[in-house]
C-alpha positions in Angstrom: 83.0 82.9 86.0 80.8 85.8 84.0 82.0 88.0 81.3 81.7 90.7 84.5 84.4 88.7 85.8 86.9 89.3 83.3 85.8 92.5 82.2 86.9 93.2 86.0 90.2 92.2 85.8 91.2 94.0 82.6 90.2 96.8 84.0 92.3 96.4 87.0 95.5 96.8 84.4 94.4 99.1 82.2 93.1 96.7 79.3 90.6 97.9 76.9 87.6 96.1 76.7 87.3 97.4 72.9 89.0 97.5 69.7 89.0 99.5 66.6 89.5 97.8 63.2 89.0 100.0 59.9 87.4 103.3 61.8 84.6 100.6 63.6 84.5 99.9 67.3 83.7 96.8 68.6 84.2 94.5 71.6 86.8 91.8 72.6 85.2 88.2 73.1 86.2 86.6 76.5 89.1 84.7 74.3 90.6 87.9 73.1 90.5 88.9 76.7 92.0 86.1 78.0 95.0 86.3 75.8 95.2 89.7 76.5 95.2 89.3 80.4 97.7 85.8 80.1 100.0 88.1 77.7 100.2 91.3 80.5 100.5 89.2 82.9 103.2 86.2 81.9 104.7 88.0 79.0 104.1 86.8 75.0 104.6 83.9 73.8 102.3 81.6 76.7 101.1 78.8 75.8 98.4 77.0 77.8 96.2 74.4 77.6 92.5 74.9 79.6 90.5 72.3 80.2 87.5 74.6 80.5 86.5 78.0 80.0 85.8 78.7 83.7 89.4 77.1 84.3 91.3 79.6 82.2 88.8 82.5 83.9 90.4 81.4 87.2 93.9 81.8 86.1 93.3 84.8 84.1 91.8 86.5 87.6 94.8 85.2 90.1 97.4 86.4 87.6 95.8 89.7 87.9 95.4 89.6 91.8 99.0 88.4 91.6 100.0 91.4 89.1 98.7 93.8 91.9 100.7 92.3 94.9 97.2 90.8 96.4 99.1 87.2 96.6 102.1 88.3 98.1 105.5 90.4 97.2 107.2 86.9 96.1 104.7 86.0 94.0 104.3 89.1 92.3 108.5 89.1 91.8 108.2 85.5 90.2 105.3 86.5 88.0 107.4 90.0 87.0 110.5 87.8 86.1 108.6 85.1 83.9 107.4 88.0 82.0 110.6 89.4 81.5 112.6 85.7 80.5 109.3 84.8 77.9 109.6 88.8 76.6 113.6 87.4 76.1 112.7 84.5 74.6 110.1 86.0 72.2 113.1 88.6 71.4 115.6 85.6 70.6 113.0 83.4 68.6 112.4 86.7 66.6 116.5 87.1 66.6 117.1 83.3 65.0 114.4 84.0 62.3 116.8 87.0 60.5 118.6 86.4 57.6 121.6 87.7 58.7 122.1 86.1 62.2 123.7 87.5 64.9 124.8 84.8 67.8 125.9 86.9 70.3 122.9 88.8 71.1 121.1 85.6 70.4 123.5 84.1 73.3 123.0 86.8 75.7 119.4 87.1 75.4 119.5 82.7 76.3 121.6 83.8 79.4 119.0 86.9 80.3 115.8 84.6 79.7 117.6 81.1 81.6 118.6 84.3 84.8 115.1 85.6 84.8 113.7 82.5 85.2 115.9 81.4 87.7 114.8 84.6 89.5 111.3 83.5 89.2 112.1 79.7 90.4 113.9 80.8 93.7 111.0 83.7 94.5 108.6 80.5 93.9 110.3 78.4 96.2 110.9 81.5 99.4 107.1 82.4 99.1 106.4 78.0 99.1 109.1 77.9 102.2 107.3 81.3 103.1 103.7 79.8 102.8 104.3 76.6 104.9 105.8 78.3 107.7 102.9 80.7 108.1 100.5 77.4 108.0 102.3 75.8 110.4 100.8 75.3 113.9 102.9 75.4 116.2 101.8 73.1 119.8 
């Protein structure tokens, strides 16, 4: 996968390919991106392990197809509620590091992040039931 590539995708969901630091412009390297594009996509807080740069290209581009709907309503719902559960659990990692700590928000954001993901298990496993029924031939 180019630089093209991923420039692509960020523009599909409105990320800039350019940053500002100190009144200079400059541009994002294809890391920055990536992070950027896994972030938007799966929420904060991801992380993975590529074997390759090309690998982590693929991933990047499917997550944005699958942002847009282009892989299927069930996917896009699973990906939506990942986000959501890691954006919870970002918020209750951030919650246990005060001085003062406050265990029932930190208890109800645990229940939130284990729902969310819950949500995105079972829309994982319809559009998987979903998928092989569609490939199915049928004699």
């Amino acid at each position: 996968m180019s630089r093209r590539d991923l420039l692509d995708a960020c523009q599909r969901i409105s990320i800039r390919p350019d940053h500002v630091t100190g009144g200079k412009r400059g541009s994002k390297d294809n890391n920055w991106l990536r992070t950027e594009l896994i972030n938007r996509t799966y929420g904060p807080g991801m992380q993975w392990q590529f074997r390759s740069a090309a690998e982590a290209d693929q991933v990047c581009v499917r997550a944005v197809d699958c942002r847009l709907g282009k892989l299927g309503r069930l996917l896009s719902i699973a990906q939506a509620s990942m986000r959501e559960g890691n954006r919870e659990l970002v918020e209750y990692k951030r919650l246990c590091g005060l001085t003062r700590r406050r265990p029932n928000d930190e208890a109800e954001l645990l229940r939130s992040a284990r729902q969310w993901f819950e949500i995105s298990r079972i829309a994982q496993e319809l559009c998987a039931v979903e998928t092989g029924v569609n490939n199915r031939e049928v004699h």
